[in-house]
N, C-alpha and C positions, 0 to 999 in steps of 0.2 A: 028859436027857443034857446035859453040858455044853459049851457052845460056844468052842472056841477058836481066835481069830482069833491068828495071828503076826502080829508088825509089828516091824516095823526100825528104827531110830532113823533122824531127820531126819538128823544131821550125816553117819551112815554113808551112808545115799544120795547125799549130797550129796559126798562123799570118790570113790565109785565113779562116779559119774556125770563127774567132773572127770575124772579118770583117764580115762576112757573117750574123751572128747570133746577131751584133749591130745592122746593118743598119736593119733587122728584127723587131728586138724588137720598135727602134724608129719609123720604119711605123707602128706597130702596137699599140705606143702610139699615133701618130698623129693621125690614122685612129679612136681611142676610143674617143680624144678628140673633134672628126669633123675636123681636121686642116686636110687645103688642103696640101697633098705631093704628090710629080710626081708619076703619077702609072709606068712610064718608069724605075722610080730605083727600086720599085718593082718586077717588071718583072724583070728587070737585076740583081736584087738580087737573084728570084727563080733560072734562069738560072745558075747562079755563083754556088747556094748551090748544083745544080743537077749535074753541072760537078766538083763538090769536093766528093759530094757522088760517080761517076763515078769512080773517083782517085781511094776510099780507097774501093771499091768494086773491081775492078781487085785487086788492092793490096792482099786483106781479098783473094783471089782464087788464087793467081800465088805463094803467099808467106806461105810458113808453120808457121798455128797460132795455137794454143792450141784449140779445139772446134769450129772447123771452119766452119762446119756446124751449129751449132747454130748462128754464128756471122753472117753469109751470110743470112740465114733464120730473123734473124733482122733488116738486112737494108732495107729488106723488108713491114715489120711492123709496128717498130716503126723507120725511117729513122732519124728525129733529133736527138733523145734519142741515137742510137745506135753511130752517129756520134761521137758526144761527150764523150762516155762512150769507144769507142773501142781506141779513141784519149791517153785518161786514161790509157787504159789497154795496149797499142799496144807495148809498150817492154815487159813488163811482160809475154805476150801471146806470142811473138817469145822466148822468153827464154826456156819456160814452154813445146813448144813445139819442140825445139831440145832436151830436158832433158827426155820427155816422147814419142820420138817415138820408134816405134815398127820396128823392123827388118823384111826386107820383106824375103818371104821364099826363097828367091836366093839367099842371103843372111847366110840363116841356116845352109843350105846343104851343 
């Protein structure tokens, strides 16, 4: 049977991911400065950031990444920091891990 992995493109993540972590920061200026903003785009903002986190968590599990237990063990932690930072690294870390895996022993034999 045939395996098929979905994948997103780089710039669309990087489009959603912005979006997500603006409209953040702006409720989180209006909320310091007392201005009223709708708690509704709040809310639809968590929601939005929790199903991008979704994304790039199967992603980080279905897709060979350099350290992928670390990366997985992070979304858990620290989830915006990791967003952002695996957003960064995520060619470098598929490159890194086709270049460095290990042969399995079926393989040896």
């Amino acid at each position: 049977m045939q395996e098929n992995k979905i994948t997103i493109s780089h710039q669309l993540m990087w489009i959603l991911i912005v979006i997500s972590f603006s409209i953040s920061l702006v409720s989180f200026y209006l909320n310091m400065q007392e201005i009223n903003f709708p708690k509704f785009i709040t809310y639809f903002n968590f929601g939005f950031f929790f199903v991008l986190w979704l994304i790039l968590l199967v992603e980080m599990i279905s897709h060979k990444i350099y350290n992928q237990t670390f990366w997985v063990m992070s979304m858990f932690i620290l989830p915006p920091f990791t967003v952002l930072f695996y957003m960064i690294q995520r060619q470098r870390l598929k490159r890194l891990a086709s270049k460095f895996t290990t042969p399995k022993k079926s393989e040896l034999s």
